[in-house]
Every structure is written in structure tokens, then in C-alpha cells.
Residue, then its C-alpha position, 0 to 999 in steps of 0.5 A: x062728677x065725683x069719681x069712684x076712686x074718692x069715694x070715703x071708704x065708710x061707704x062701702x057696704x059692711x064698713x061704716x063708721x066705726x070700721x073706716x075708723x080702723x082703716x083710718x090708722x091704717x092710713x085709709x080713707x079713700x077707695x084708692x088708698x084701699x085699692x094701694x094697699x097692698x098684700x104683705x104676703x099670700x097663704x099658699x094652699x098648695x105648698x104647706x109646711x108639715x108640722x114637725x118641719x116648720x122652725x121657729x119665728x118662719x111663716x108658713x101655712x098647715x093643713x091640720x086637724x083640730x084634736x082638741x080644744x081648752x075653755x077660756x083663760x083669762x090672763x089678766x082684765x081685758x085679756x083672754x086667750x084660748x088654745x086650740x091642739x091640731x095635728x097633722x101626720x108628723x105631729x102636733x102644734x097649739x094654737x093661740x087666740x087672743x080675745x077671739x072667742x068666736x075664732x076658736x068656738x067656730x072649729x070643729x074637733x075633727x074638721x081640717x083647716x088650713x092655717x096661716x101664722x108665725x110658729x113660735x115655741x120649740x121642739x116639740x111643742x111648738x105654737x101659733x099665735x093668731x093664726x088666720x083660719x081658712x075651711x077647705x072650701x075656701x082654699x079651694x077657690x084659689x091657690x093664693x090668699x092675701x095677707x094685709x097690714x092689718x090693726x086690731x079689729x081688722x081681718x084679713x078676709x075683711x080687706x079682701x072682701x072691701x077691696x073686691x067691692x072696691x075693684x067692683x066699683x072702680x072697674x072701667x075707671x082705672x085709666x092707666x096713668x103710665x105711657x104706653x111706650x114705657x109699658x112696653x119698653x119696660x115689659x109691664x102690665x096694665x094697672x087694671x089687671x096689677x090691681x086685680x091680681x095683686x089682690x086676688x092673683x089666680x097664681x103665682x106667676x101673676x101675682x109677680x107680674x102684678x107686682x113687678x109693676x106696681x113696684x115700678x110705678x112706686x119708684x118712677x112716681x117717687x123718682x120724679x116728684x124728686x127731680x121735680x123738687x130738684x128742679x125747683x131749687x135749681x135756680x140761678x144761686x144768690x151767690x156764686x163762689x171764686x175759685x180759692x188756694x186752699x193750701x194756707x187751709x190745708x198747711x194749717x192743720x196739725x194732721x193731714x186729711x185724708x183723699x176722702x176729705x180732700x175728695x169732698x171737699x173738692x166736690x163742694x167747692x166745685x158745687x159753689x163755683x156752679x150757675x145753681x145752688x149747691x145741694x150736697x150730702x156728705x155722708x161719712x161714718x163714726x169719727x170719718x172727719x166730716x167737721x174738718x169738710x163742714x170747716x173748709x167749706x165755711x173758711x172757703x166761703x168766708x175767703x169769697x167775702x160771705x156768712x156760713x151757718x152750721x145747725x146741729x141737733x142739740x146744744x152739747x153737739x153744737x157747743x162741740x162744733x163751736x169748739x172745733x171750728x174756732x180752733x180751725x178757723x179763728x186763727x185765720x181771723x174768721x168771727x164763729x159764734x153762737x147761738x143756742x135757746x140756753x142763751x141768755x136773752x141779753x147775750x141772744x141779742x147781741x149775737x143777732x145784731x153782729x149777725x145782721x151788720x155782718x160781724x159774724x162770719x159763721x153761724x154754729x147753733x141749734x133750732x134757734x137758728x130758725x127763730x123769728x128776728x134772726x137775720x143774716x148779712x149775706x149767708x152763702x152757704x147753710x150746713x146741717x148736721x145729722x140730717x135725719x133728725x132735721x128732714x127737708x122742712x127745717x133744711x129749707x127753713x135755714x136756708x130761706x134765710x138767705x138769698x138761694x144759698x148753698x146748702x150742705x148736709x152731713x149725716x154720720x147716719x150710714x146709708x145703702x146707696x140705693x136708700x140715699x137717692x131715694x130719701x136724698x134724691x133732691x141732693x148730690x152725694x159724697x161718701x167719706x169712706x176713709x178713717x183719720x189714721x191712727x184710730x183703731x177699730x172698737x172691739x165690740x162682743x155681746x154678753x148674757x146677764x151672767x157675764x154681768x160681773x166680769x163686764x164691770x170687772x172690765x170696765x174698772x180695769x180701765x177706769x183704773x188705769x185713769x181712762x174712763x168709760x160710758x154705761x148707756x141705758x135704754x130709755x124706759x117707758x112708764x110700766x117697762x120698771x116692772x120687766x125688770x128694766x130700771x130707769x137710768x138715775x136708778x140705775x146710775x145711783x146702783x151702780x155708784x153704790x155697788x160696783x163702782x163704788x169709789x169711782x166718780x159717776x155721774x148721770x146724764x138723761x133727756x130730762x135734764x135741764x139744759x144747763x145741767x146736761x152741759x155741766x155733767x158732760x163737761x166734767x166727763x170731758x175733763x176728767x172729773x167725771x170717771x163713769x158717765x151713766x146715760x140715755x141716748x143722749x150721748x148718740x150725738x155727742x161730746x168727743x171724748x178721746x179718753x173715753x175708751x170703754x162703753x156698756x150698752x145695757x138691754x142691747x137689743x132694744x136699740x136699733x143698729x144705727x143707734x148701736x153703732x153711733x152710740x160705739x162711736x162714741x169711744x175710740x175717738x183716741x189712740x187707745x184701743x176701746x170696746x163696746x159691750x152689748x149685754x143683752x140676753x135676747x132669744x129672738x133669732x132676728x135680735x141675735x143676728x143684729x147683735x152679731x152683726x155688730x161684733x162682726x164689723x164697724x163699718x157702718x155702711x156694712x151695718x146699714x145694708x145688713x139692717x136694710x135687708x133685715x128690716x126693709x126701707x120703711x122702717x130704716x129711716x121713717x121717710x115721713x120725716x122727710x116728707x117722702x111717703x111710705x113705699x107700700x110695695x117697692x123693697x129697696x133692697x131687693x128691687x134695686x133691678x127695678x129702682x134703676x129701670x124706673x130712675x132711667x124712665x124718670x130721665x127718659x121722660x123728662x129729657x122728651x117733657x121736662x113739664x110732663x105737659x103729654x103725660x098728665x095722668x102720671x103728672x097728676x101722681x107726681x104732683x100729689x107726691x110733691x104737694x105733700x112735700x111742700x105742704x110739709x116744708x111750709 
């Protein structure tokens, strides 16, 4: 018998096709996925806001009546907004409906509401845009209404209405899948009544009961599909390393490492000596040195007689760890070469032989490393750079090209911590929190558009000094030129007119053919090449030791990670370098990020405070990984709960590591790991 739980959604009353279509991008299907889909916030009746107290971009709740209300305006085709005046004892504030004409005709002048939204405006005139609207009859039947996640075309007195028949439905068959004594242990509710008062709490207190739970159960679930993939790969390794003097290594270098890289590099090497293959993450900021780890690691497998290979996100990042790592290691005798899609065909050929007769010791390339008809000799050990742009799918790829190898990660992507066992969880760590000495950190300041010309003072005042500089442009959709953003050729072209006319620019963005990409950012590197003009392209990139200045335009529009790479960019010498975010944001929340990186260069700092600012879902976008969303579990405020639920993880499996007594929670966990390996495969 079918169970209630997957039941479509369609089949609901008063939802049908055409509504399961928006709950379809809403990622529901199901009667369950509706019932996980959980309450972003609650409209509290009893503690709303007065009018003249609420500041902008809060959200807040008011109970105001309607003063007076304007005909329809129509903004453009297919766009109509009307405004609603209401008014409190402390003042007044306009509502704003889009394309909702029945929401604002079904008030009534004189009649109070409670309405619910995010005040926009200042002063005096302050707005709400799209608010929710309750009556006072509705306020009454609780103190609590739900907020959903919501897409145009669904309220959220809509959701609350379906999952009220959901929770109908499905009563008596929500079999609580966690074991009575981690219930009980951890001081949690059952799930039946978490999924009635997550979704329609009688107060405050349950609501928090209820969620306290279902965070738990969020991050146990995930905590064990991870060891589960963990388990998976701890086979026995195909090739198991001798232990290595590194000195000859370490005597070879014109600079001394620093206890951080020496650090990780132990951790490794003890890794590869282990019954099971290595799976490590190395994390390290901006210029923290984690190539000279990557080349230890590929020299010490080399001295144990085995092939290595290092894929990196794209051709300039690869032909620069090509570089690098033939200056490190062909001096030892060590065979590193290359392979790229931008190879000619005769050249790939040759490159895939002496790969195969075992000719090549280390392997640097991009995604033409995964291609069919590349085959390894004997690959031990798999590096990838910038893990976030690969994610466990093409990880596994390269390292099914040999026989369990060792596997490697680096990221220059900072990540909490908390964030990293969880996305990471199937990898040990090691965090480079060290700089090479010698570098100084980038001065970076936040100017308005009115600063514009002293900034490109600045930046010439540089230029003439024989050192040279980045301008990065966002990149820009079709339509966005007529916000007054300009597409970076027509803005490199501007500049080469205009303010630094005289000086050799050049242009680099995304659409370049690869050879062209290649040659631009050569003449950068030697010097031919002043001022590069480019996208974010550059994030991952070139070292450019003489690069020392760089001008972020429409700063805003970056995420802090990407500022914070894209500044990385410079510095990499001896000379003191700067970063320049011209940005002329009002929004309070684009200030803050900015601010933040004025204030600090040290990317584990920005990556909390983007953490807390954004939350986990977004910081990354775990479905890169194959890792699902979390629907209610804050890693930055939860990690109380995170280290409960991870030490319920081991709990449980050091009683069952098959979780055979427990198939109710297995059968949560497998559907969490079936999606990874349906992802990798």
C-alpha cells in the first residue's frame, strides 16, 4: 500500500496542476517534501512593532488602519503597483502591492489589520512592500503565523492551508524515525508533534521545541550519510607510501616554509603511509602557499616510485601550477607536464602515451584530465585545486583513474570550520593559517562614485612608477547596460581613451577564446601589459608579483569570497598593494560586507562574517556537492546542536556501524546518499 506521505502534491484539494507547478520550483512534489518545508519566520500578533519605531530593511509586524488608498498605477507592460496609506497612533507608513489588485481592494478604509513585511523607505515616510495581510479574526486563532519560502503565485496562507491537509492525512503514519534513547538522551520531542507546531505552534516556546528537533534530525541525518560515504572509500589503498627524508626537498628551496606548510604536509604524508586511502583538505587563504603542499606531496609520491596528477579549474591557473611545479621538482629529475582541451590534437596524443608507459611523473591539467582514453601507469595520489568549483562528482571521476589513490583537496575558498565538516565531511582537514613572510597585507578602502577620479589618480600614480594594476568589472547580463552598468570591453575601450590614455591596457573576459586569454594575460605577467581591464576571470589566476594595485567596479555585486580572491590577486610581491571597492550601495547589508573588507584580510574572518550574514545555504551552494540544502539547520548559530547531533552520529554507529537495529533512520540516511551517488556517477 501506497503511503500518504508520497502522495503528489497535485492531489491535495485546491492545489492541482497548475499550483504543483509552483511548488515544483519550490522543490516540492511530494506530501513529505511539503511537510519539510519549513517556516522561515512567524508573524508575532502579540508583539508588533509601533509605526514610528520600526527602521529600515527589519522585519516586523503592525497593527494599522487603512487611511486611504490610490487607483492602480501602471509602472510599465505587465506591471501595476497600487499603494495603500495606514496609520497607527505614532504615524503612518504606504503600502506597496505588486500586480495584486484583489489584495489591496479587499481592505477597507477604517478597518485595522495586522500586516507583516520588510520596511523599506526613511524617515518619515517609510514603506512596505508586499506585505502579508491578516484581519483581526485571524490574529486571534493564534498568536504565531507562518512565513514560507515562497514563489510568485503562492501565499503564505496558501502553504499553511495545504500542509494543514497534509498534516490531516498523514496523521497516525508519521513513524518517528529517531531511536527512543537518542530522544531521550538529547532531550527531544517527537516528530509528530515538531511537524504540527513547526507549522501551526499554539506559542513561542513550541515553536522552539519543535525546531530545536528538527535541526537535530537535519544534521544527524547529513552527519551520517557522510560517514557513510566515508566508510565507503575506506578501503584498503592501492598504494600504500614508505616513509621519505624530506630534507633534500625542503634544502631545495630558496625560501623556508613556514610551520603551517610544513604542518600539512606531515599530515599528508602520514595519510599516505595509512591501510586506507588518503582524503584530505587542505585550506589555506590568499597566497598561504598551499602549491609548495600540493608539490611535496607529488615529489614524496614520485620518491615511492608513483604518478600524481593536479587538475585546476582553468587553462591560466593550470599552465601557472605547470610553472611552478617544473621549477620545484624538474630539478630533482621529476617528468611534469601537461594537458589542457587548448592542446593541439598531435601534442594530446603524445602527452596520453608517455602518461600511459608511465613516462610522466605528474600530471597538471584541467577537465581534460577526466576525458576518455586517458589512462595512468600507476596514479597514487589526485590533487584538485579550488574544490568548490569541482565538487565530489568529477573529485571521484579523477580518482577513479587509478587503483584507490590518495586524494588531495585545496581550497583558497576560506571556510568556518563548522561549515567545512559538514560540506567536507568525507575529508580530514588541515588549515594553512600562516602567511609566507615578507607579504604585506592589501590596504583595501570603499569609495563612492564621486571618488572616481582620485581613484584613477591612484591608480596612474602606480602605473608610473613601472608597477601595474587590475580593473575588474562585474559581469553583466543583457539588459543590466541600461542601469547604467557597462560591459567590460566597453569599459576597457573608455578607459583606454580617457583616463589612461597613454598607458597599454589590455582586456580580459570569459568569452575569449582560450588562446587569446592565454596571450593577454601573458603580456600582463611580463610586463607589456600596464593595466589589465577584466571580468572574474582573474578570481582564479596568474601570480603577478608586480601587480600591486586593483579597482573592483560596482563592488557590491560580488559575493565577499569572490572580493576576497579577486584582492588576491595583488600583493603576491614585496610592495605594499591596494584594493579599491568603488560602490555607491545604500543597502545597509552591502555596507556591512564591504566594510568588512576594509576592515580585515584575513579570509576566515570574512567567511564567518559572511556566514552569519548569509547563512549556510547560500555560502557555498551545496548542491554542487551533492550534499542537499539544509531546510532549517543554521550553521552558524546551531553549532550547540551540530556537535550534539555529530556525537549521536558516533554514538550510533560505534553500537551498528550497518545501522541494521535502526532502519527507519537508515532509510533517511540512504536517501541522502543515493543522491550523492546518483551525482557522482
Amino acid at each position: 500500500m501506497a503511503s500518504a506521505m508520497d502522495t503528489p502534491v497535485q492531489y491535495l484539494k485546491g492545489v492541482g496542476p497548475r499550483r504543483a507547478e509552483l511548488y515544483h520550483k519550490l522543490g516540492i512534489d511530494t506530501v513529505r517534501q511539503l511537510l519539510w518545508h519549513f517556516p522561515r519566520s512567524y508573524v508575532n500578533f502579540g508583539d508588533c512593532a509601533e509605526i514610528a519605531s520600526t527602521e529600515g530593511d527589519q522585519f516586523c509586524s503592525i497593527r494599522a488602519a487603512v487611511v486611504r488608498k490610490s487607483g492602480e498605477q501602471r509602472i510599465r507592460k505587465g506591471l501595476s503597483i497600487f499603494k495603500v496609506l495606514v496609520a497607527d497612533d505614532t504615524g503612518e507608513l504606504t503600502l506597496v502591492f505588486y500586480n495584486t489588485k484583489y489584495t489591496a481592494e479587499a481592505l477597507s478604509i477604517g478597518e485595522e489589520y495586522y500586516f507583516y513585511g520588510r520596511i523599506g523607505g526613511s524617515g518619515l515616510r517609510r514603506e512596505m512592500n508586499t506585505p502579508q495581510v491578516f484581519t483581526l479574526a485571524e490574529a486571534e486563532r493564534g498568536a504565531l503565523s507562518p512565513v514560507y519560502p515562497l514563489t510568485a503565485g503562492l501565499t503564505s496562507r496558501i502553504v499553511a492551508a495545504n500542509i494543514a491537509q497534509a498534516l490531516e492525512l498523514t496523521a497516525g503514519e508519521l513513524t518517528d524515525f529517531l531511536p527512543g534513547e537518542i530522544r531521550l538522551e538529547y532531550q527531544l520531542c517527537e516528530l509528530e508533534f515538531a511537524l504540527c507546531q513547526i507549522h501551526r505552534p499554539k506559542d513561542a516556546a513550541s515553536a522552539e521545541i519543535a525546531k530545536r528537533r528538527l535541526i537535530f534530525d537535519e544534521f544527524l541525518i547529513l552527519a551520517l550519510a557522510l560517514s557513510s560515504i566515508r566508510g565507503k572509500r575506506s578501503v584498503e589503498a592501492g598504494y600504500r607510501m614508505e616513509e621519505t627524508d624530506f630534507s633534500p626537498f625542503f634544502d631545495s628551496l630558496p625560501f623556508t616554509p613556514t610551520g603551517a606548510q610544513r604542518r600539512a604536509i606531515g599530515q599528508s604524508c602520514q595519510d599516505m603511509r595509512r591501510d586506507a586511502p588518503m582524503n584530505r583538505l587542505v585550506q589555506g587563504d590568499v597566497g598561504s602557499g598551499k602549491t609548495l603542499v600540493a608539490a611535496a606531496c607529488c615529489w614524496y609520491v614520485w620518491k615511492n616510485g608513483f604518478q600524481s596528477a593536479m587538475m585546476a579549474p582553468t587553462e591560466i591557473l593550470a599552465m601557472q601550477h605547470l610553472d611552478t611545479l617544473q621549477k620545484l621538482l624538474s630539478p630533482f629529475g621529476m617528468r611534469v607536464e601537461v594537458l589542457t582541451a587548448s592542446l593541439p590534437a598531435a601534442a594530446k596524443r603524445k602527452v596520453r602515451e608517455r602518461l600511459a608507459s608511465g613516462e610522466i611523473d605528474l600530471l597538471v591539467g584541467t577537465h581534460a584530465i577526466l576525458s576518455n582514453g586517458v589512462e595512468f601507469r600507476n596514479l597514487a595520489l589526485v590533487v584538485t585545486d579550488e574544490q568548490h568549483r569541482f565538487g565530489v562528482a568529477q573529485r571521484v571521476s579523477l580518482a577513479q583513474k587509478g587503483n584507490q589513490p590518495h586524494v588531495l583537496v585545496m581550497s583558497a575558498t576560506p571556510i568556518p570550520r563548522t561549515l567545512a565538516l559538514m560540506v567536507y565531511g568525507d575529508l580530514d582537514l588541515s588549515v594553512i593559517d600562516e602567511l609566507p613572510p615578507g607579504r604585506q597585507p592589501v590596504l583595501t578602502y570603499r569609495v563612492g562614485s564621486d571618488k572616481r577620479e582620485r581613484a584613477y589618480a591612484f591608480v596612474r600614480k602606480h602605473l608610473d612608477m613601472g608597477l601595474q594594476g587590475y580593473v575588474v568589472c562585474p559581469l553583466i547580463e543583457q539588459g543590466e547596460v541600461d542601469m547604467g552598468l557597462k560591459p567590460a570591453a566597453q569599459y576597457a575601450e573608455e578607459l583606454a581613451a580617457g583616463p589612461f590614455s597613454g598607458y597599454r591596457v589590455g582586456l580580459l573576459h570569459g568569452r575569449m577564446k582560450q588562446a587569446e586569454k592565454d596571450r593577454i594575460m601573458a603580456e600582463f605577467k611580463e610586463g607589456t601589459l600596464q593595466l589589465l581591464v577584466s571580468t572574474t576571470v582573474i578570481e582564479v589566476g596568474v601570480d603577478v608579483p608586480n601587480a600591486v594595485i586593483m579597482m573592483i567596479e560596482n563592488a557590491e555585486r560580488f559575493g565577499m569570497s569572490q572580493l576576497h580572491q579577486l584582492r588576491g590577486r595583488v600583493g603576491r610581491g614585496t610592495q605594499q598593494s591596494y584594493c579599491i571597492l568603488l560602490s555607491d550601495a545604500k543597502n545597509p547589508e552591502a555596507r556591512q560586507r564591504l566594510g568588512m573588507m576594509c576592515k580585515t584580510g584575513n579570509g576566515f574572518e570574512i567567511a564567518e562574517f559572511d556566514l552569519k550574514l548569509r547563512g549556510p545555504g547560500d555560502f557555498l551552494g551545496y548542491r554542487q556537492h551533492g550534499l542537499p540544502q539544509l531546510a532549517i539547520a543554521d550553521m552558524a548559530k546551531d553549532v550547540g546542536l551540530l556537535e550534539s547531533a555529530q556525537r549521536a552520529a558516533r554514538e550510533i554507529l560505534e553500537r551498528q556501524p550497518d545501522m541494521s537495529g535502526y532502519p527507519l533512520l537508515r532509510e533517511q540516511v540512504q536517501r541522502i546518499v543515493k543522491n550523492v551517488g546518483e551525482q557522482i556517477n
